[in-house]
PyMOL Python script that loads the backbone (N, CA, C, O; Angstrom):
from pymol import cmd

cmd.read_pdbstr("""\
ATOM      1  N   UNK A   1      -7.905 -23.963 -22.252  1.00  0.00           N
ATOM      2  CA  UNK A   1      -7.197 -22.724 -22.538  1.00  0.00           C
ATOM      3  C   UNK A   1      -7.355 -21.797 -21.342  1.00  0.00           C
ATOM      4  O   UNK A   1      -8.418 -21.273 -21.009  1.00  0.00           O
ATOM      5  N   UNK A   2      -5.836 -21.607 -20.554  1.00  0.00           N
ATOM      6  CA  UNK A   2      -6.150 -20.704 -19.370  1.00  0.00           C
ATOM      7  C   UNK A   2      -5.873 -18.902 -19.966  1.00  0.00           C
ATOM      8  O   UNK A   2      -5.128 -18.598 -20.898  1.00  0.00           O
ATOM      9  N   UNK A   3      -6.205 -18.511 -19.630  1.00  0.00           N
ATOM     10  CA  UNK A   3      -5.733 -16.913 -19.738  1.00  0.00           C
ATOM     11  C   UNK A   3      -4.647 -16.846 -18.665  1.00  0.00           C
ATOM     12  O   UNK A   3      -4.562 -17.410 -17.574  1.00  0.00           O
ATOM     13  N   UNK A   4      -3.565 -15.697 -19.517  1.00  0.00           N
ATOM     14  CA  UNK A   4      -2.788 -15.477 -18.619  1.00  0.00           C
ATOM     15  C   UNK A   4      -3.054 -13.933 -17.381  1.00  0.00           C
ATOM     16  O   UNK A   4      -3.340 -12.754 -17.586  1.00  0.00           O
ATOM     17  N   UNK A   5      -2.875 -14.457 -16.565  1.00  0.00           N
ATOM     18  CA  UNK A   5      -3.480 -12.891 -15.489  1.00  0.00           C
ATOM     19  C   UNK A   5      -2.449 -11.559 -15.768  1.00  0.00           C
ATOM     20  O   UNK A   5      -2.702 -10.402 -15.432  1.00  0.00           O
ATOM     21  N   UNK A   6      -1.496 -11.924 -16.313  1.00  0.00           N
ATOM     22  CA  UNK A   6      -0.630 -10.633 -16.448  1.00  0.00           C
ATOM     23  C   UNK A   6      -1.467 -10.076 -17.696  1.00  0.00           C
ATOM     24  O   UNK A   6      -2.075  -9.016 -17.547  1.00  0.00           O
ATOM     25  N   UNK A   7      -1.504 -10.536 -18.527  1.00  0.00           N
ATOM     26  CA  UNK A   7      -2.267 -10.398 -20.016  1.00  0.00           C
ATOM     27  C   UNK A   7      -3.460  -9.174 -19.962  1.00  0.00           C
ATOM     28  O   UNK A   7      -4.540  -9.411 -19.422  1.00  0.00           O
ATOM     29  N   UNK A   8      -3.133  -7.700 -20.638  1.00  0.00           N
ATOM     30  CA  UNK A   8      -3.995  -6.871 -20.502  1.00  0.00           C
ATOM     31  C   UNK A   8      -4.520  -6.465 -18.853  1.00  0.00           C
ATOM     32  O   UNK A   8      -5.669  -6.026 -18.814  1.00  0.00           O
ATOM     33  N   UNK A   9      -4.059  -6.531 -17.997  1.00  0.00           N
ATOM     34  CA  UNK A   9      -4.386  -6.071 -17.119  1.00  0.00           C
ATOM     35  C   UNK A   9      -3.465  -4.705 -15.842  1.00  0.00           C
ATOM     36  O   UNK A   9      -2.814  -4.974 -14.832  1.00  0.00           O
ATOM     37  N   UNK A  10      -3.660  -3.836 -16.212  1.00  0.00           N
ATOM     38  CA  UNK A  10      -3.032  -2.688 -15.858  1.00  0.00           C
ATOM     39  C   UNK A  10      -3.056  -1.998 -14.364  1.00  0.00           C
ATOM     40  O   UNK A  10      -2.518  -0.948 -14.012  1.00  0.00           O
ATOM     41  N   UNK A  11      -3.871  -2.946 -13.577  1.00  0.00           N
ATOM     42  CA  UNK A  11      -4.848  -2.298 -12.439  1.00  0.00           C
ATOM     43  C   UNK A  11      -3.239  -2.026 -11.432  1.00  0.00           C
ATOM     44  O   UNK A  11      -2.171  -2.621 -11.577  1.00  0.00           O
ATOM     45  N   UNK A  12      -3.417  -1.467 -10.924  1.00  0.00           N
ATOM     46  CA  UNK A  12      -2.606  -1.074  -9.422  1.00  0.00           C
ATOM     47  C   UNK A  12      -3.117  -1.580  -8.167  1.00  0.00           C
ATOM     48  O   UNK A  12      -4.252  -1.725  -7.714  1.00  0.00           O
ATOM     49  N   UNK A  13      -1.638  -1.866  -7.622  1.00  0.00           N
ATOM     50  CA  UNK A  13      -2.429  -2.771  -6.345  1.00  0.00           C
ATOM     51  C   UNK A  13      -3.239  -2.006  -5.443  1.00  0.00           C
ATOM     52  O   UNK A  13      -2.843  -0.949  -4.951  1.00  0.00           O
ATOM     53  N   UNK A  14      -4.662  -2.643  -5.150  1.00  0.00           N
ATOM     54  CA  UNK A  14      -5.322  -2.025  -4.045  1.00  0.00           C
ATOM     55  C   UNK A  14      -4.041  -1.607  -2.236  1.00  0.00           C
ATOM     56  O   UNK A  14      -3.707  -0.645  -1.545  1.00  0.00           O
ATOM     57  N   UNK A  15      -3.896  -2.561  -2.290  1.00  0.00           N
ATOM     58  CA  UNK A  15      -2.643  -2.859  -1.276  1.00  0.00           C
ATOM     59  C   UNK A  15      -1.367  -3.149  -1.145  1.00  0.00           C
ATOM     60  O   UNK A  15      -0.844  -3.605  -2.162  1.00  0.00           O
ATOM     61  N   UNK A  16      -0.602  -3.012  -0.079  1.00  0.00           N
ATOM     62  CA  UNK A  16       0.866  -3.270  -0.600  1.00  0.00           C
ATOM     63  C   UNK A  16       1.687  -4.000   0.784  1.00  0.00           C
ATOM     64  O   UNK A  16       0.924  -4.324   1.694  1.00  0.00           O
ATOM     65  N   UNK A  17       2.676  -4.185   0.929  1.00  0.00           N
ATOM     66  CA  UNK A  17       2.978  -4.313   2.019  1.00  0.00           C
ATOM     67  C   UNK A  17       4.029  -3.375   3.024  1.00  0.00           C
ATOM     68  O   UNK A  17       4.474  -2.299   2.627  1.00  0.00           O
ATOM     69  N   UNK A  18       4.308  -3.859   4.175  1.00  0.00           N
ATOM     70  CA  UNK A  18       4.995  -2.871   4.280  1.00  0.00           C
ATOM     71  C   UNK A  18       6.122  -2.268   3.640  1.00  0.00           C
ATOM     72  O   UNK A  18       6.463  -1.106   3.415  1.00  0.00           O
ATOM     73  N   UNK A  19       6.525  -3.226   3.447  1.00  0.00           N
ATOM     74  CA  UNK A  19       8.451  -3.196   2.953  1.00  0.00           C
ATOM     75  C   UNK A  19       8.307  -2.346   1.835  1.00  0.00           C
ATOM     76  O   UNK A  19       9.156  -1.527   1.484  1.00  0.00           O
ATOM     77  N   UNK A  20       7.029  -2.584   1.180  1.00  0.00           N
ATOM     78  CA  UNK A  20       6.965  -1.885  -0.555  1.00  0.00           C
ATOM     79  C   UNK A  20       6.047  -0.318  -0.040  1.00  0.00           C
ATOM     80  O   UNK A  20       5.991   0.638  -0.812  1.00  0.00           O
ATOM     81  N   UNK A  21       5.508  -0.293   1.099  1.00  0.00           N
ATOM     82  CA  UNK A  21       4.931   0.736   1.388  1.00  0.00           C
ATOM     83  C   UNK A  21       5.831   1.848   1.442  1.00  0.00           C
ATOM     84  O   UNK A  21       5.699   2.979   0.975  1.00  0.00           O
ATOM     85  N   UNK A  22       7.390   0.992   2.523  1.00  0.00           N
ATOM     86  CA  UNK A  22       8.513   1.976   2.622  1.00  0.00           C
ATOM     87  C   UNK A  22       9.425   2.189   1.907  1.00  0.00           C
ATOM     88  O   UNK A  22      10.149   3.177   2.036  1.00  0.00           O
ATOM     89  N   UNK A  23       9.567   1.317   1.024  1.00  0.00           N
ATOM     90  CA  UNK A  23      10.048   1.581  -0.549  1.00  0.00           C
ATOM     91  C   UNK A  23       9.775   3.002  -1.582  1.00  0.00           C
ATOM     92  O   UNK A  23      10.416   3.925  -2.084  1.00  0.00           O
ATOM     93  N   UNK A  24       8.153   2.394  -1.496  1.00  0.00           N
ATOM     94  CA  UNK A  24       7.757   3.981  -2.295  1.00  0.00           C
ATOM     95  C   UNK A  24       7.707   5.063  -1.763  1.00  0.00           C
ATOM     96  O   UNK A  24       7.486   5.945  -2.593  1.00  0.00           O
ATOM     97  N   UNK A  25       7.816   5.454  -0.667  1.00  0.00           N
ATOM     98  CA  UNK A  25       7.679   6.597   0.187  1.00  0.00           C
ATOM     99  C   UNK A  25       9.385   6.724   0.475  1.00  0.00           C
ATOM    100  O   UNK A  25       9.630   7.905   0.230  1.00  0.00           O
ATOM    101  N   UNK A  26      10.239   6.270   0.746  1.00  0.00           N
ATOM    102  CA  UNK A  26      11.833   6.006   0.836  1.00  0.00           C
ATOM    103  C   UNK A  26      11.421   6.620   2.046  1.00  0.00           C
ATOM    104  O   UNK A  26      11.481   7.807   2.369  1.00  0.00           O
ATOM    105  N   UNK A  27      10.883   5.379   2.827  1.00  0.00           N
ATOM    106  CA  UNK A  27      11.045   5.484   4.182  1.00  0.00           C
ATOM    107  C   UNK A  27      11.307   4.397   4.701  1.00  0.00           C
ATOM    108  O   UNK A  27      11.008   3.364   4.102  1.00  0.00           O
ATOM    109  N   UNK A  28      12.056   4.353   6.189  1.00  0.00           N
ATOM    110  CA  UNK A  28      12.260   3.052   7.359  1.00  0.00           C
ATOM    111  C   UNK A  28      10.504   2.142   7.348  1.00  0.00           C
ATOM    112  O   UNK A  28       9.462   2.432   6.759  1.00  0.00           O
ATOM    113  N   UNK A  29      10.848   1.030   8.255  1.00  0.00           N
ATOM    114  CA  UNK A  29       9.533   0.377   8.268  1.00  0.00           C
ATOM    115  C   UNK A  29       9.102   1.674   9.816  1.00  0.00           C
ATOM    116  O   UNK A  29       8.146   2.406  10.075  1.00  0.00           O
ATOM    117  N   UNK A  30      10.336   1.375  10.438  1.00  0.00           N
ATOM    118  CA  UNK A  30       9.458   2.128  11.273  1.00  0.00           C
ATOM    119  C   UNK A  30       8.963   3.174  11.395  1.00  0.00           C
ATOM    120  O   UNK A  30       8.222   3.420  12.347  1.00  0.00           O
ATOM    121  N   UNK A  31       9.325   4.261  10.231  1.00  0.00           N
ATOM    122  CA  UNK A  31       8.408   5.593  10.480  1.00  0.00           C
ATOM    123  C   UNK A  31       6.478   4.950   9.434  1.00  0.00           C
ATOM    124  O   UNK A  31       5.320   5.360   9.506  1.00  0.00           O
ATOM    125  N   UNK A  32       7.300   3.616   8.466  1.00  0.00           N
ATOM    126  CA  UNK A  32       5.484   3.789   7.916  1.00  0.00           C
ATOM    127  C   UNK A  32       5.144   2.878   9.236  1.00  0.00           C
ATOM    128  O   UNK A  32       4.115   2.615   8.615  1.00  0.00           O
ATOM    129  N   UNK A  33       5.043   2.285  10.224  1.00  0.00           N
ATOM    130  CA  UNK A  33       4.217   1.679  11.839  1.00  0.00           C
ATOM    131  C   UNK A  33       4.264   2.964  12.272  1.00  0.00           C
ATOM    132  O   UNK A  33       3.095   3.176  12.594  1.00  0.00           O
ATOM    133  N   UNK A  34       5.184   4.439  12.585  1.00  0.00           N
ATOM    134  CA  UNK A  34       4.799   5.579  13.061  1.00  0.00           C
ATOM    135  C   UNK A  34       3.311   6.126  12.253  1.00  0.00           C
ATOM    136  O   UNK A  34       2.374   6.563  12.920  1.00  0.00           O
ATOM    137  N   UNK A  35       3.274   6.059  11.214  1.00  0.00           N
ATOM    138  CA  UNK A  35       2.396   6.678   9.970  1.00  0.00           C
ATOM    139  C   UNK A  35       1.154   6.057  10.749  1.00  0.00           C
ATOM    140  O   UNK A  35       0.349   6.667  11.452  1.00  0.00           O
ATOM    141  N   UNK A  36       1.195   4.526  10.421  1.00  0.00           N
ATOM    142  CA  UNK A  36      -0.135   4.027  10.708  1.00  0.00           C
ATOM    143  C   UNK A  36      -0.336   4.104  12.309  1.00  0.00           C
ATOM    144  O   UNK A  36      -1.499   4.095  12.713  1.00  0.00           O
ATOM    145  N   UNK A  37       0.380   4.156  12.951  1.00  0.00           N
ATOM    146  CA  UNK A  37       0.081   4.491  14.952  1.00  0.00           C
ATOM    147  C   UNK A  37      -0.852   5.674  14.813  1.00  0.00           C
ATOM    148  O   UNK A  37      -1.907   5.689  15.447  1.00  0.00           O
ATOM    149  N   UNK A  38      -0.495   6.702  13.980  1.00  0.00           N
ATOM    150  CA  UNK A  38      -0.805   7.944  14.077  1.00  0.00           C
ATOM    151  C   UNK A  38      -2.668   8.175  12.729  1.00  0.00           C
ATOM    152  O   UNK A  38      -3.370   9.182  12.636  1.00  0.00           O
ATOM    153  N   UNK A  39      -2.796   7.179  12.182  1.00  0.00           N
ATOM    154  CA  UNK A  39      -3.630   7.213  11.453  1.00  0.00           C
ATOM    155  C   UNK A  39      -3.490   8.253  10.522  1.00  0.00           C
ATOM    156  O   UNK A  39      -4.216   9.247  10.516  1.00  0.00           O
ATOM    157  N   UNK A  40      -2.493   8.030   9.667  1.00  0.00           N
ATOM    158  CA  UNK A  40      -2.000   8.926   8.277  1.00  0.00           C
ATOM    159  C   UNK A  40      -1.984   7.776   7.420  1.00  0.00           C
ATOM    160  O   UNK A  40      -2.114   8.143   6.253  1.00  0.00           O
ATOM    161  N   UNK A  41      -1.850   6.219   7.557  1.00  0.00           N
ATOM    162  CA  UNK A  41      -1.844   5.751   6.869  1.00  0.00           C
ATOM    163  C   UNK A  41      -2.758   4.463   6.935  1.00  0.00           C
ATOM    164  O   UNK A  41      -2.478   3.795   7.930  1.00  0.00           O
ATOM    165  N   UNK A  42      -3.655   3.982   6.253  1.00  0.00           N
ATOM    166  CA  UNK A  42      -4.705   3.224   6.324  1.00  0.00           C
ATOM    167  C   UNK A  42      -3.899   1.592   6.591  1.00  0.00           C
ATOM    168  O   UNK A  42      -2.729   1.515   6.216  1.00  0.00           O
ATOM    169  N   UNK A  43      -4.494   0.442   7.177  1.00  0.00           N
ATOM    170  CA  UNK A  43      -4.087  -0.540   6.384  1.00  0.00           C
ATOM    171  C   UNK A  43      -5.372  -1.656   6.532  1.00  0.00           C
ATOM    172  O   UNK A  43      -6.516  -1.264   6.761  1.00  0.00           O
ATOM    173  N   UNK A  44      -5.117  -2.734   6.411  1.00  0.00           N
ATOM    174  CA  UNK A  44      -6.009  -4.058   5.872  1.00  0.00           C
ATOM    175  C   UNK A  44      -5.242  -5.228   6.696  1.00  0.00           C
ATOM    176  O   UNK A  44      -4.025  -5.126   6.541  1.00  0.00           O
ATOM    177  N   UNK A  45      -5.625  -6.322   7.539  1.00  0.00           N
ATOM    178  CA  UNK A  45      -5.063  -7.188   8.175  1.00  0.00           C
ATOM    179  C   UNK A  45      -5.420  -8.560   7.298  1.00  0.00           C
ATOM    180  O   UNK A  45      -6.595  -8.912   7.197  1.00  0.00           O
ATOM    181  N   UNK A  46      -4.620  -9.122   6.831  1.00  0.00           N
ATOM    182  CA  UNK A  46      -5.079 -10.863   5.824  1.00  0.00           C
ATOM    183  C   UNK A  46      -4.351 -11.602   6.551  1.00  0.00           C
ATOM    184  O   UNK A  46      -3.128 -11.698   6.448  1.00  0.00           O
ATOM    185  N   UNK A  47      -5.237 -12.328   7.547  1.00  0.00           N
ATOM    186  CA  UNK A  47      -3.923 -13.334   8.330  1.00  0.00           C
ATOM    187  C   UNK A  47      -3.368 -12.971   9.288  1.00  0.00           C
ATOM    188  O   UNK A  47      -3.731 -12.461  10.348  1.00  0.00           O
ATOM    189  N   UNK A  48      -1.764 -13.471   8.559  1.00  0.00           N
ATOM    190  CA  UNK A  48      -0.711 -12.293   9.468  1.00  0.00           C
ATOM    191  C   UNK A  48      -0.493 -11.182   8.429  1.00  0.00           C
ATOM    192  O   UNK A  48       0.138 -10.219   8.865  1.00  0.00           O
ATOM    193  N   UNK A  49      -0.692 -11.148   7.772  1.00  0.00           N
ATOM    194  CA  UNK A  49      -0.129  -9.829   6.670  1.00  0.00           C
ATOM    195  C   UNK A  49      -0.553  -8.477   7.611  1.00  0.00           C
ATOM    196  O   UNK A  49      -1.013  -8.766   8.716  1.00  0.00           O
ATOM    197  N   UNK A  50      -0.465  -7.303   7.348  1.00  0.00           N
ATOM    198  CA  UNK A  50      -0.668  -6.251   7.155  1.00  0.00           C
ATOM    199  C   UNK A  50      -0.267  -5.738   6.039  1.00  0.00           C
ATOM    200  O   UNK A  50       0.939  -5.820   5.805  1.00  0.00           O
ATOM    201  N   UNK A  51      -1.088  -5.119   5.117  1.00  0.00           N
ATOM    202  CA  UNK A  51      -1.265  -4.273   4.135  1.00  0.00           C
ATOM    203  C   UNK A  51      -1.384  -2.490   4.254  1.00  0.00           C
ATOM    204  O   UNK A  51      -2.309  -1.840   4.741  1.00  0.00           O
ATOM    205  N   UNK A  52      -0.244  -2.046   3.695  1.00  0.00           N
ATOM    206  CA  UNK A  52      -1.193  -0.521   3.796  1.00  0.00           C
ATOM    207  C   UNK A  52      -2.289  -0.430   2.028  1.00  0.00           C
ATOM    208  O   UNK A  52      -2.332  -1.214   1.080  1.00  0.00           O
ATOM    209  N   UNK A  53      -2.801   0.518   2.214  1.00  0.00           N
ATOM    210  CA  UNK A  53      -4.198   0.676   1.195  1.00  0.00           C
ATOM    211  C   UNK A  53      -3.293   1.998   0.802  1.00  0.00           C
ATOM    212  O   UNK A  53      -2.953   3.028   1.384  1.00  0.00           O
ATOM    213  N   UNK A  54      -3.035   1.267  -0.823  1.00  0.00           N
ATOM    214  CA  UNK A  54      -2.454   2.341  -1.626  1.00  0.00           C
ATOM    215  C   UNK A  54      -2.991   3.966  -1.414  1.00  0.00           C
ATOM    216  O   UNK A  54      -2.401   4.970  -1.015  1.00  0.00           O
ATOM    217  N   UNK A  55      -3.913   3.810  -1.718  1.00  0.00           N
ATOM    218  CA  UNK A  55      -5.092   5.277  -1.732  1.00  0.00           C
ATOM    219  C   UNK A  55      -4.724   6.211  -0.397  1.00  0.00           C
ATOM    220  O   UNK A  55      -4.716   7.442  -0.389  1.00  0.00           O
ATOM    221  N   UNK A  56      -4.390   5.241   0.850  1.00  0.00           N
ATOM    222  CA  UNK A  56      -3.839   5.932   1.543  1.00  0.00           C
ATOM    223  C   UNK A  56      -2.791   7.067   1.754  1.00  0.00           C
ATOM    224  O   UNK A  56      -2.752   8.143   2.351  1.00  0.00           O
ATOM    225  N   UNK A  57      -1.561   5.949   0.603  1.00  0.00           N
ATOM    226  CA  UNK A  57      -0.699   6.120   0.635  1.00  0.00           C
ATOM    227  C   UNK A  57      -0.018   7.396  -0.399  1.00  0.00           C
ATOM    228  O   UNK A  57       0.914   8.183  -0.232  1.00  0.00           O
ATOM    229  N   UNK A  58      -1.262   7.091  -1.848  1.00  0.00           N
ATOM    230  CA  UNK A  58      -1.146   8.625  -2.534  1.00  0.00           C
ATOM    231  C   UNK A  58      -1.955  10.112  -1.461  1.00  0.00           C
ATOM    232  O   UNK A  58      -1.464  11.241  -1.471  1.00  0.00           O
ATOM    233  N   UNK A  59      -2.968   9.813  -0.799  1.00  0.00           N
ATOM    234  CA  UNK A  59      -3.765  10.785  -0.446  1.00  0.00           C
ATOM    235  C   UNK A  59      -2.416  11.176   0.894  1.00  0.00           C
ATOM    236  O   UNK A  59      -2.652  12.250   1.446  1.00  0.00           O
ATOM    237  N   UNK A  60      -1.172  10.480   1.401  1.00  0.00           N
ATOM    238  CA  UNK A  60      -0.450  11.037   2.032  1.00  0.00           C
ATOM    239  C   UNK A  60       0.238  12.474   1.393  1.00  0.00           C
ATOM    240  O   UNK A  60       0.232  13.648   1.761  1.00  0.00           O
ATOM    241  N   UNK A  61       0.828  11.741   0.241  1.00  0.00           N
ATOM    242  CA  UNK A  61       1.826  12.081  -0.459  1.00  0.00           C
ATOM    243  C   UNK A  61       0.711  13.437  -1.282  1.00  0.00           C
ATOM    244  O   UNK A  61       1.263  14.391  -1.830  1.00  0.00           O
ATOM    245  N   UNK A  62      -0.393  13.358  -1.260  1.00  0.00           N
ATOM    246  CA  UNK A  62      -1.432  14.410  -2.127  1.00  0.00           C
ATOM    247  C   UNK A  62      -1.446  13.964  -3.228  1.00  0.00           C
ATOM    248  O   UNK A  62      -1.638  14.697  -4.198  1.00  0.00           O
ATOM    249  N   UNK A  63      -1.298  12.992  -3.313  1.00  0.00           N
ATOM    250  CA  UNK A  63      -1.192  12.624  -5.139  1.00  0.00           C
ATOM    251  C   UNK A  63      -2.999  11.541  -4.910  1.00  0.00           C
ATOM    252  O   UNK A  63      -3.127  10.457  -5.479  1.00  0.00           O
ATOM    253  N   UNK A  64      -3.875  12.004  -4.225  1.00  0.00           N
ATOM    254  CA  UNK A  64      -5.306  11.496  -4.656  1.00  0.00           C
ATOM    255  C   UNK A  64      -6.305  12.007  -3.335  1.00  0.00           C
ATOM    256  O   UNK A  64      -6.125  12.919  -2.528  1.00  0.00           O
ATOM    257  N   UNK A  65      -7.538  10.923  -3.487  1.00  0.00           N
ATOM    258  CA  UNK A  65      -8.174  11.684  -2.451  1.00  0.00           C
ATOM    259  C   UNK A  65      -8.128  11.422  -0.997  1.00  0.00           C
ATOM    260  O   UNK A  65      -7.094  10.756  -0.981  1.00  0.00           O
ATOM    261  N   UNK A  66      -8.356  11.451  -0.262  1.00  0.00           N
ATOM    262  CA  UNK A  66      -8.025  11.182   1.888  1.00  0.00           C
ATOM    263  C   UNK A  66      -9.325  10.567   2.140  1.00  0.00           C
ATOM    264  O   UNK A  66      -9.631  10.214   3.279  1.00  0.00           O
TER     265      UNK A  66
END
""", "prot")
cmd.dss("prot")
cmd.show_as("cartoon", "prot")
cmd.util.cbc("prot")
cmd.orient("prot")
């Protein structure tokens, strides 16, 4: 019997990527690579990925802490 991972679990992604970074912000990719050049916006390297770090991304917007 596996559990399903969607099942009760509510968490928000620690991370995101870019495309969804500039999604939620309704911005170009290239102003969120301006964001992170400029260190307004955090990120995380997996691989090749780059991730921005949600927390970043509310504490831009003021919606948490910096």
């Amino acid at each position: 019997m596996s559990a399903d991972p969607s099942e009760g679990t509510n968490m928000e992604p620690i991370a995101t990527s870019i495309n969804d970074a500039a999604k939620a912000l309704s911005l170009g990719r290239t102003s969120i690579y301006a964001l992170i050049k400029e260190g307004r916006l955090d990120t995380v390297k997996l691989g090749r990925r780059t991730l921005v770090k949600t927390a970043s991304i509310r504490a831009l917007i003021g919606d948490g802490p910096e």
